[in-house]
Backbone as CSV, one residue per row, in Angstrom:
resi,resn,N_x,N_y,N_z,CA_x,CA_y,CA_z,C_x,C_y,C_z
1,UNK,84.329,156.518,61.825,83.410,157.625,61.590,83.548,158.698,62.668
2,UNK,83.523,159.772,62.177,83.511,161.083,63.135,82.152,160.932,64.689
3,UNK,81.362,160.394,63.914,80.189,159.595,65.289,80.385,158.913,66.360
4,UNK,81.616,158.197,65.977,81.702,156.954,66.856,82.310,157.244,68.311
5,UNK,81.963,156.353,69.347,82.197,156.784,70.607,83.898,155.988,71.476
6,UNK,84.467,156.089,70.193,85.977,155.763,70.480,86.481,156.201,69.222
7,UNK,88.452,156.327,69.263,88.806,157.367,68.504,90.178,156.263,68.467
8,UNK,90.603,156.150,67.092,91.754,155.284,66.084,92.997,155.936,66.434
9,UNK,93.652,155.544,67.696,95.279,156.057,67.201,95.646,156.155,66.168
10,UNK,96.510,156.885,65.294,97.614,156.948,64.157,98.312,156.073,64.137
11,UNK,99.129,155.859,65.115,100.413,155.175,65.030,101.283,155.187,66.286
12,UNK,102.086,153.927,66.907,102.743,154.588,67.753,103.689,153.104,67.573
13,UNK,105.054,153.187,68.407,105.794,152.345,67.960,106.436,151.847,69.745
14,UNK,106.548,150.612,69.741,106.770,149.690,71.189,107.998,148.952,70.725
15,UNK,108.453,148.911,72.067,109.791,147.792,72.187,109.444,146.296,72.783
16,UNK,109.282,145.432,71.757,108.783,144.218,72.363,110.191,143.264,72.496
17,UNK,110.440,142.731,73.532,111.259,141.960,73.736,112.652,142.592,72.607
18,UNK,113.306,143.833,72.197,114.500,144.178,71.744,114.153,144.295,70.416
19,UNK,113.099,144.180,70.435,112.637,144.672,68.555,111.813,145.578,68.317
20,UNK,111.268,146.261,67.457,110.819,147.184,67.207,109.221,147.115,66.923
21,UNK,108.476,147.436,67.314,106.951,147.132,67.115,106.089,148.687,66.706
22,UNK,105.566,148.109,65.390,105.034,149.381,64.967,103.918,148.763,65.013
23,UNK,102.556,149.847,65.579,101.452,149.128,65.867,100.346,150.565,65.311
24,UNK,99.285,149.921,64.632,98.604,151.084,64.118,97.052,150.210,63.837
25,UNK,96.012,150.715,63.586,94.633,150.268,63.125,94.795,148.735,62.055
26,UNK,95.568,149.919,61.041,95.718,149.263,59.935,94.917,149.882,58.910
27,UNK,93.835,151.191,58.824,93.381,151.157,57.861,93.946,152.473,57.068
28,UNK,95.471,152.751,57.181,96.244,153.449,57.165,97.424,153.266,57.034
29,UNK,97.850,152.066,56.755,99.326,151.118,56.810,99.962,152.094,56.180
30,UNK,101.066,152.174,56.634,102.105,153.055,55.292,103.403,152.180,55.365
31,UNK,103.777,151.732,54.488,104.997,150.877,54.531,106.296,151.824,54.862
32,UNK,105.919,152.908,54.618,107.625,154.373,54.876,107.654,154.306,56.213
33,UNK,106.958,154.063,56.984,106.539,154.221,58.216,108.057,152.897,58.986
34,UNK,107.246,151.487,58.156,108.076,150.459,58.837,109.583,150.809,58.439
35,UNK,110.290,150.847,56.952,111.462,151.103,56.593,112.352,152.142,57.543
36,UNK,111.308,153.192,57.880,112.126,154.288,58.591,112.867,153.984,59.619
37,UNK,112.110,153.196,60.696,111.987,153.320,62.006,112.679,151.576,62.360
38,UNK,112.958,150.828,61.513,113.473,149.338,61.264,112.554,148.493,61.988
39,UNK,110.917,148.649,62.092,110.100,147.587,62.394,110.204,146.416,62.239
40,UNK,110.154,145.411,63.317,110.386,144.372,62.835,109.569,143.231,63.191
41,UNK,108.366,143.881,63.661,106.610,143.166,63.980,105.852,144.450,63.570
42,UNK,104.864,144.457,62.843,103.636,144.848,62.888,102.641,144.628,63.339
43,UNK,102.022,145.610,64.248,100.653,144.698,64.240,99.253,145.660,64.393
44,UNK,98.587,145.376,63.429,97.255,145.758,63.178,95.677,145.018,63.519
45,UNK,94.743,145.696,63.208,93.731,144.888,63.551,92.365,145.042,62.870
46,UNK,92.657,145.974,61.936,91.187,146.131,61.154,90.959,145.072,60.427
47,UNK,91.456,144.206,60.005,90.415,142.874,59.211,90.132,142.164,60.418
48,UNK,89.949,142.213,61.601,89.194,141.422,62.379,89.272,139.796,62.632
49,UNK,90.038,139.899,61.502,90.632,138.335,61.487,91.980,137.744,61.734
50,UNK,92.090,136.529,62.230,93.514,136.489,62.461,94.612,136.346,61.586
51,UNK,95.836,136.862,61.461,96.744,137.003,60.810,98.428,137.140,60.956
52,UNK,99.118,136.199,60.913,100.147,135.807,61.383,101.217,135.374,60.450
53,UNK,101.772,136.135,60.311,103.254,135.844,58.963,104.422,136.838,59.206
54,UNK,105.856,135.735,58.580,106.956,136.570,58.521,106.961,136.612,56.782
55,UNK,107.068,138.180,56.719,107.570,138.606,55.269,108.588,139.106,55.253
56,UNK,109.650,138.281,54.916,111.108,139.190,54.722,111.485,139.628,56.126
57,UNK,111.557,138.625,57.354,112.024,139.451,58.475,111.289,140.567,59.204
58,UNK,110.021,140.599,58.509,109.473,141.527,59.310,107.643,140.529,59.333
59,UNK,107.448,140.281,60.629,106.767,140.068,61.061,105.412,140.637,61.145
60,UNK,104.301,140.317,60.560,103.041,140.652,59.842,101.868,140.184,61.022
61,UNK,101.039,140.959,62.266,100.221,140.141,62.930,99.133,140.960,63.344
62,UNK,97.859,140.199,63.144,96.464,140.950,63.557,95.867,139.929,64.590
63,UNK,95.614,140.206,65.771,95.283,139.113,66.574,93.901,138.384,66.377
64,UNK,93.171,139.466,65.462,91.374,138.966,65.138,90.821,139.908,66.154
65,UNK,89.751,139.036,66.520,89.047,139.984,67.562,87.894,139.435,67.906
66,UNK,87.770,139.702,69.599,87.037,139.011,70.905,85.680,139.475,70.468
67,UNK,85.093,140.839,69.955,84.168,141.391,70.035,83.535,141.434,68.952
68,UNK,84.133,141.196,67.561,83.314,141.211,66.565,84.195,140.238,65.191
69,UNK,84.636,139.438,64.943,85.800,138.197,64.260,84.621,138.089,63.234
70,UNK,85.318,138.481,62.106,84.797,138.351,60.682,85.598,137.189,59.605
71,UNK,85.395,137.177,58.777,85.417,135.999,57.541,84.958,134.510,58.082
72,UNK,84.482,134.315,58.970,84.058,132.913,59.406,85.328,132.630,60.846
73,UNK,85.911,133.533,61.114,87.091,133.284,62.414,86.318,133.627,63.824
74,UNK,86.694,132.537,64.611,86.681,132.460,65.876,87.348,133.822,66.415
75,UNK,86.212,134.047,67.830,86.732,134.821,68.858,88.587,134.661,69.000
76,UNK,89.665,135.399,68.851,90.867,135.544,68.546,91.582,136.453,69.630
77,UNK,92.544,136.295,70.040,93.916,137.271,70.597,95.035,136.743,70.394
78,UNK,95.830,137.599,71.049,97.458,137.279,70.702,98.074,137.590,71.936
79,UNK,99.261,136.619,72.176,100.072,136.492,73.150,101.309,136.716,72.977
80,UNK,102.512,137.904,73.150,103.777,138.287,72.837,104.678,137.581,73.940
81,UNK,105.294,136.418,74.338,106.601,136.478,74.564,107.767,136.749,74.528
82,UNK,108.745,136.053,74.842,110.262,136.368,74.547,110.649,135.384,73.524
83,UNK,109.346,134.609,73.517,110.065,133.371,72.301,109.421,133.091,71.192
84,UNK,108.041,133.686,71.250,107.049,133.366,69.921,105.953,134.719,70.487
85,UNK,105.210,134.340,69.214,103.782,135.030,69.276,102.936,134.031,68.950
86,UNK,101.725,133.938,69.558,100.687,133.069,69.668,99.493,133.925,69.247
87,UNK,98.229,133.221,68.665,97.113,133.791,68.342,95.984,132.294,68.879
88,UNK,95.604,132.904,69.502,94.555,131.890,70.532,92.898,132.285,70.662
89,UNK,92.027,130.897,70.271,90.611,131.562,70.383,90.330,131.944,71.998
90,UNK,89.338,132.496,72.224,88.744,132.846,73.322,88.610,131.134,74.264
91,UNK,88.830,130.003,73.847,88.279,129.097,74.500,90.095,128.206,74.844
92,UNK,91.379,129.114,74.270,92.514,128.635,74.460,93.112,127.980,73.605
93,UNK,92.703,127.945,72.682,93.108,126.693,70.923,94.005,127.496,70.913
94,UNK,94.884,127.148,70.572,96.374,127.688,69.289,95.880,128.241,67.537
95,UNK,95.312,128.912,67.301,95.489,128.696,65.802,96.080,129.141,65.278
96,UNK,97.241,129.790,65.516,98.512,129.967,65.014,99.589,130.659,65.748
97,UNK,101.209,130.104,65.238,102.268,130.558,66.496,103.262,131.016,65.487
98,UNK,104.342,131.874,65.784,105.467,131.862,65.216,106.576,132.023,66.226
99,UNK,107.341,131.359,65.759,108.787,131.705,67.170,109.465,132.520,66.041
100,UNK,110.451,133.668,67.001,111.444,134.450,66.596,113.076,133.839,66.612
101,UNK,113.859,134.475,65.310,114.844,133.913,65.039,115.786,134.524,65.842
């Protein structure tokens, strides 16, 4: 909302460990966006919930969220290595990992 006392990047794109990271809200996804630019993690965060998948080589991830975790999900973040991505509650659980090929 035009009210609110913080403001939604667009879009901006990171080099995580030699791959391409397109990172945006999410309530704005544009798939032309990933094809263009050869994304090969996404990661968003407007469903508030955690979310972790490879589709076709391209890597799908919302870490959830510390401050307000909706559909019944635990306090959530995410951890980027050189060898996986992790999504961990606030208390250190694993609830979900993926390693890169």
């Amino acid at each position: 909302p035009e009210n609110a006392r913080f403001k939604f990047f667009n879009e901006t794109y990171e080099n995580i460990n030699g791959m391409i990271a397109y990172l945006c809200h999410g309530h704005k996804l544009n798939d032309m966006f990933l094809e263009g630019y050869g994304a090969k993690i996404v990661m968003i965060g407007h469903v508030h919930r955690p979310i972790l998948q490879d589709n076709h080589g391209i890597i799908f991830m919302c870490p959830g969220s510390m401050a307000s975790p909706r559909f019944g999900s635990d306090k959530t973040y995410a951890i980027i290595d050189e060898k996986k991505i992790q999504i961990l509650t606030d208390g250190g659980e694993i609830v979900d990992e993926l390693y890169f090929k």
